[in-house]
N, C-alpha and C positions, 0 to 999 in steps of 0.2 A: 554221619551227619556233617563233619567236616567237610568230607569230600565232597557233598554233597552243594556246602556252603561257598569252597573256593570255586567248583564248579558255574556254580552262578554269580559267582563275579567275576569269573572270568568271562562271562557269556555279557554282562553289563557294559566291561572295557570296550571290549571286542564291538557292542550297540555303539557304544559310545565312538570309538574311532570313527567307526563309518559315518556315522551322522556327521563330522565336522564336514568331509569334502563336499556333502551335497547341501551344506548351508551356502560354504563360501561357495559354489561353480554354480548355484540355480540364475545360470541367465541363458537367453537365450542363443539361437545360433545368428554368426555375423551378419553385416548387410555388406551386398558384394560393391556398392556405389550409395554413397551418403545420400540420403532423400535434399532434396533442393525446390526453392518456391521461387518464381520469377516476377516479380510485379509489377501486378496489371495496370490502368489506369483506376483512378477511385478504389484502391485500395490502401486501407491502412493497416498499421502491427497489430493492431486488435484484431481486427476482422479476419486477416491472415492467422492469426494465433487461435480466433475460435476457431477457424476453420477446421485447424488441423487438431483441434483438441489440447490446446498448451496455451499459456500464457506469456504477454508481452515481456518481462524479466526474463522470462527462460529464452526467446527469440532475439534479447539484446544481446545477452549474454554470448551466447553463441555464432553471435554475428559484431561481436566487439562493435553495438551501435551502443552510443553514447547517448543521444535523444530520441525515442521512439518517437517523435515530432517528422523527426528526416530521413525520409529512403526515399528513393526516386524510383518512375516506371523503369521497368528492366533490370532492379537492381535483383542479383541473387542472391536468397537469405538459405542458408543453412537450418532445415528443420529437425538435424540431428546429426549428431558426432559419422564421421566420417569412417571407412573401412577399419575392421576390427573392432569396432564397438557393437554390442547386441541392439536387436533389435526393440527400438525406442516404441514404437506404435501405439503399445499399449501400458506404456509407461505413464506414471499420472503424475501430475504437480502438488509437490509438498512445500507450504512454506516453513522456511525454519521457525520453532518456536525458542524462548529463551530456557535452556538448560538443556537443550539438545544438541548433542557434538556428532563428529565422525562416526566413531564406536559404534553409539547408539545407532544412528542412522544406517549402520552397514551393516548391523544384524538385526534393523526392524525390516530392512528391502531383501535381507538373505542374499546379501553379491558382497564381494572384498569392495576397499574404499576405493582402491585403485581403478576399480571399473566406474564407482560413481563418479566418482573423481573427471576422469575423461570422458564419460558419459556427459558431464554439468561442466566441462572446459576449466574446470578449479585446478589447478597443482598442487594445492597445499590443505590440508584438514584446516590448518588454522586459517584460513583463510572464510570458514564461514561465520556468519552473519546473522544475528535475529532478523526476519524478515525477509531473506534472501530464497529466493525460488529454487526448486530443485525438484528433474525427474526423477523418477522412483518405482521401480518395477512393483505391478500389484503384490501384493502373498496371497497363497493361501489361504483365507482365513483370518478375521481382524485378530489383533492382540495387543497385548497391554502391555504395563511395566510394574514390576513390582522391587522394593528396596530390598539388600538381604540385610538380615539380621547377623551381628556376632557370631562365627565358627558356624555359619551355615552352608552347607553346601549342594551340589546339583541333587544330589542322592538323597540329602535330608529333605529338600525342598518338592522332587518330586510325592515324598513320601506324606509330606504337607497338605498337597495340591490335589492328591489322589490321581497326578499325570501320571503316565510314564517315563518312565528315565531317557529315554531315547527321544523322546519329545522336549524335554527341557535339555538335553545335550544339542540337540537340532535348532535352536532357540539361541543358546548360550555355548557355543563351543569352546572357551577359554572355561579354565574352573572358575566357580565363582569365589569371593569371599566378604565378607562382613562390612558394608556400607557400598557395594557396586550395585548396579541395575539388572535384573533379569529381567528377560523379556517371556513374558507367555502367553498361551493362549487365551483371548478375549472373554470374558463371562458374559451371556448375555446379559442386559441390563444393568449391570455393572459400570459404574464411574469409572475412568481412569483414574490411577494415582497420582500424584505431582509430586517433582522433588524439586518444586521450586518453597520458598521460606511461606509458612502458613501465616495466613489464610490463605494465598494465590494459588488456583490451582491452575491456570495457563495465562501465557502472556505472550498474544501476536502484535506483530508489529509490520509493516508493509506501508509503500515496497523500502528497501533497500539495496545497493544505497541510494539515497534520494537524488535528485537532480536538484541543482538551484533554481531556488522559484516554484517548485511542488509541494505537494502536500505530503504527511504518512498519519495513518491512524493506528494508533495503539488502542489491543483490546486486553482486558485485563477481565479474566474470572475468578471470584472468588468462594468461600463457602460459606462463608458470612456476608452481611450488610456491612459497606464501606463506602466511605469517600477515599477521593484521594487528587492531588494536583503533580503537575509536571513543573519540574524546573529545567530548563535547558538555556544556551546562550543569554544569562542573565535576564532572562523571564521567568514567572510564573504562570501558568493556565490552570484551568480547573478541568477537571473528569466529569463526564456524564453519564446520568444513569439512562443504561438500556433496561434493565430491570432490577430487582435486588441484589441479586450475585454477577451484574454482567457491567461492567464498567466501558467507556470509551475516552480516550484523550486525541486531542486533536494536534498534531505537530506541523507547525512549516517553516520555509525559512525563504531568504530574500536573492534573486536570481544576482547581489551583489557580495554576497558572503565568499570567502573564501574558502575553498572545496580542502575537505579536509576531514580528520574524525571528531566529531564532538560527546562529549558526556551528556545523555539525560539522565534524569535521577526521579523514579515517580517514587512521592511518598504518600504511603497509602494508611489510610488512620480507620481500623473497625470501630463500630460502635460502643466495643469495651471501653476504647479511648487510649489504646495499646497506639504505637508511630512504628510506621516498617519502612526501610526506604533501600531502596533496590535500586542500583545503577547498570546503564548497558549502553555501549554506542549506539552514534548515531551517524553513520559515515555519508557525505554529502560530496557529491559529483559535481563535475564542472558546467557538462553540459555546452552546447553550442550557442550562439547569440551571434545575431550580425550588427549592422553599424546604416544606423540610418542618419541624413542629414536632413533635417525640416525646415522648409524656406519660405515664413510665416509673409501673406499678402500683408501689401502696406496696408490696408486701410483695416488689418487685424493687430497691429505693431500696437495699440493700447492696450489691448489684452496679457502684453507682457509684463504688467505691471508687479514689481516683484511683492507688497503688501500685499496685493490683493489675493494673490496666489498663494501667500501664508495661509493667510485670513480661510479661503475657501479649503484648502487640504484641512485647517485644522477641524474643520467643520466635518470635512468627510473622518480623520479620521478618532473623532468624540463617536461617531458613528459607529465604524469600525472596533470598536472597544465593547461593542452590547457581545453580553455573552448568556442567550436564551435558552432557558433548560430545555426547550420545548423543540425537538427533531420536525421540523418539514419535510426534508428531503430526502430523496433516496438515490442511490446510484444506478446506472448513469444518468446525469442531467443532461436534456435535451441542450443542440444547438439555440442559441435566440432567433435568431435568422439564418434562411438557407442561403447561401453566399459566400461567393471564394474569400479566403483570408488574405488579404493587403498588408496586413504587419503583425507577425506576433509577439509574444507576450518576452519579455527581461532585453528586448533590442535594445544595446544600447544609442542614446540618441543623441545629436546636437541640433542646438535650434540656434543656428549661424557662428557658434561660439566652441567650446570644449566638449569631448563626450563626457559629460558628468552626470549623465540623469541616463533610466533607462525607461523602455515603453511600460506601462505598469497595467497594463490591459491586452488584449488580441481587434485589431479591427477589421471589420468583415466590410470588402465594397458592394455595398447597396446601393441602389436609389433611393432618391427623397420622396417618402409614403410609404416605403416597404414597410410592413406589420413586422414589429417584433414581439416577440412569447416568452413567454415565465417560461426558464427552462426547469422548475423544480417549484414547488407549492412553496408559500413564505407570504411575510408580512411586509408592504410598503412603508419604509421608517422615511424616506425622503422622496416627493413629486414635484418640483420645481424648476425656476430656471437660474442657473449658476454662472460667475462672472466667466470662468474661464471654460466649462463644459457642456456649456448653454444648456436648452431644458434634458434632466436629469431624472431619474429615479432610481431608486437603492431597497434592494428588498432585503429583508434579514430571516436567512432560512433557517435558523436557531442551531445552538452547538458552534457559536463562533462562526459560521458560513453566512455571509453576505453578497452579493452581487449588485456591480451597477452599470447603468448604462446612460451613457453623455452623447450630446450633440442631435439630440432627439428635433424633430419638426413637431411633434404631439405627443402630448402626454395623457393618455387613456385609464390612469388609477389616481387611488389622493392616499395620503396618507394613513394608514391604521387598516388598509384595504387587504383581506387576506386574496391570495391570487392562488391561482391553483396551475399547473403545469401545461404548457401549451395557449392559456389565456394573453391576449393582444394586449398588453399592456401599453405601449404607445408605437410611433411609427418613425423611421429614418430620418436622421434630416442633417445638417450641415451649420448648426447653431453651435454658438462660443468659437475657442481655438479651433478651427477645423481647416483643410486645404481642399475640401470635397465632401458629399455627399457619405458619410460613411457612419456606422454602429462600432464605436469603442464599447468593449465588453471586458467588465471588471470583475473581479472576485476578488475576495479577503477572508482567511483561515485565519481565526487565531489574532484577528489585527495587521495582519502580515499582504501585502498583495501576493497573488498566488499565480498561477497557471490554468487558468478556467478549462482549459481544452484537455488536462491530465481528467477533470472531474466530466469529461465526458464517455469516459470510459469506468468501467466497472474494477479500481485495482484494489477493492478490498469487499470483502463479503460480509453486510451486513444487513439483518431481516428488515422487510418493509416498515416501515413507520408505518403508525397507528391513526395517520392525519387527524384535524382539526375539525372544527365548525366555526371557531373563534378562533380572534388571536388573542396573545398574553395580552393580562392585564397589568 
């Protein structure tokens, strides 16, 4: 019986070795010449990224572009690590969640780190980030994570699981022990587990790091009913509900901040009345900006009036501070007008004096009568004509997302008007400060001016809104 006994454990080591080499080597064989994308006219990093199946973070990354805003026709984008790297192709995009490291990561993809590593252009494990993009060869087979318990080990565990040992060795090649993560096979219908602090049971965040002047949406799931607000750069915001267990926070910041790591800190309060609060960066990029000078028509020199410009921003932003439980919109928000862009969004400006202010919109050259369109369903909170942006309207797509547009020839909605995506809301025109016929196009996250042109693209996944009939009362 002995013999019998050591027999098969020796037969178990002997599983067990072999399984570690073909966790860490499952990749594929090399590419002899790095895939490369040459760009066309009218194409953008999005359009290029769906193309190929990946995401605009994983195409910055790898092409050290700083603003997905700027590539030029002809420029060559790298759409995968260069010779000696496996074959990317069918590699898919994971963003990082929070409480997931290297480790984890390089034996959820079954490849050493060193391959992700250079795969995703990173040098360093510490170096990742909640919300940071990353290829990831498929597996086999979805799978989970489970915590171990005290003096447990691969042999107890499979014994647990009813796996077999060469399965959870294949899985977890280091031994395990008492508070680490093993990873195993999926259960159907089975929740994942979270080792993030309870109630949360995940927490995305995207993109990062952010650009100045963008936006990032934090999603936070729970297993209980919670509220919860964000404090960051001495603000607070509030979370909103996607449903009972699916929270949203909205984060932006100003394209004049100084690019650098910040602290957010979401504190999330369940309905027991328990306070959890969980802190994680938030690293903010510099981004590109150019340098405009504006050389205001004399017979516009009134409109410099420095009260009245108080006077009117504080107007817009008492506006900019509504914060509507009520979700309009969905991603991507249509352009308002089709038309090349003449200036866009955190330029900084001078208007004959210091660059001290920057452009706090995107403007598109029209003509005066071009139709412009709700790029997203929302409510009209302002349809008037303004000292310095002449006739104006400001819709509020709820969750802190606003939008407005200045220097209109017509204004086509009134106020409390709910508008629906693609609707003619008013038309071009060359009213207030203006030097020409053009649509300034605004947006406000959070209170914040933002980068309208990031929310024309799709950089976070979240299920269609439920649309309206009415607006809030």
């Amino acid at each position: 019986m002995r013999t019998k006994l050591a027999l098969f454990i020796a037969w178990m080591l002997v599983m067990a070795l072999t399984a570690i080499p073909l966790a860490a080597h499952n990749v594929a064989p090399p590419y002899e010449v790095a895939p490369e994308h040459i760009v066309q006219p009218g194409e953008t990093l999005f359009s290029i990224a769906r193309h190929y199946g990946t995401d605009v973070e994983t195409l910055c990354r790898l092409n050290a572009i700083a603003d997905p805003r700027h590539i030029y026709v002809g420029q060559r984008l790298r759409i995968a690590p260069s010779t000696g790297m496996p074959d990317l192709s069918r590699w898919e995009s994971h963003r990082l969640r929070l409480g997931e490291d290297a480790e984890l990561l390089s034996r959820l993809a079954g490849v050493p780190w060193p391959t992700l590593g250079a795969a995703n252009r990173l040098l360093s494990p510490q170096s990742l980030l909640p919300g940071l993009s990353l290829l990831l060869p498929p597996r086999v087979g979805a799978t989970r994570l489970d915590l171990v318990a005290p003096e447990e080990t691969r042999m107890t565990l499979a014994m647990q699981t009813g796996l077999p040992f060469w399965t959870i060795a294949t899985f977890n090649p280091r031994p395990l022990y008492g508070g680490a993560i093993a990873v195993l096979p999926a259960r159907e219908g089975e929740d994942a587990p979270t080792f993030l602090p309870s109630p949360i049971v995940a927490i995305d965040l995207a993109p990062q790091p952010l650009i100045r002047g963008d936006s990032a949406i934090l999603a936070i799931t729970t297993t209980v009913s919670a509220d919860c607000t964000l404090h960051y750069l001495e603000r607070v915001e509030p979370c909103y509900h996607e449903d009972e267990r699916h929270l949203i926070g909205m984060l932006s910041v100003s394209p004049m901040l100084e690019p650098q790591s910040y602290t957010v800190t979401l504190e999330l309060v369940p309905r027991d009345g328990s306070v959890l609060d969980l802190s994680f960066p938030l690293v903010v990029a510099a981004g590109h900006f150019s340098f405009e000078r504006i050389d205001v028509p004399a017979d516009r020199q009134n409109l410099l009036d420095a009260q009245k410009i108080r006077d009117e921003l504080a107007t817009l932003d008492a506006l900019a501070a509504r914060r509507t439980e009520t979700r309009y919109w969905d991603l991507p928000f249509d352009y308002p007008v089709h038309a090349a862009v003449s200036s866009y969004f955190g330029s900084r400006r001078s208007y004959g004096g210091a660059f001290n202010s920057y452009h706090s919109g995107t403007d598109f050259r029209a003509g005066t009568g071009t139709p412009v369109h709700a790029p997203a369903d929302g409510v009209v909170v302002l349809a008037q004509p303004l000292f310095v942006r002449g006739n104006a309207i400001v819709i509020d797509h709820g969750w802190g997302v606003l939008t407005g547009y200045w220097h209109l020839s017509e204004i086509d909605v009134e106020v409390g008007q709910l508008v629906h995506r693609g609707e003619v809301i008013g038309k071009v025109g060359n009213t207030g400060l203006s030097t020409g016929a053009h649509l300034h196009w605004q947006m406000w996250v959070s209170g914040i001016p933002v980068n309208a042109l990031q929310w024309t693209r799709a950089f976070f996944p979240l299920p269609p809104h439920e649309g309206s009939a009415a607006p809030p009362q």
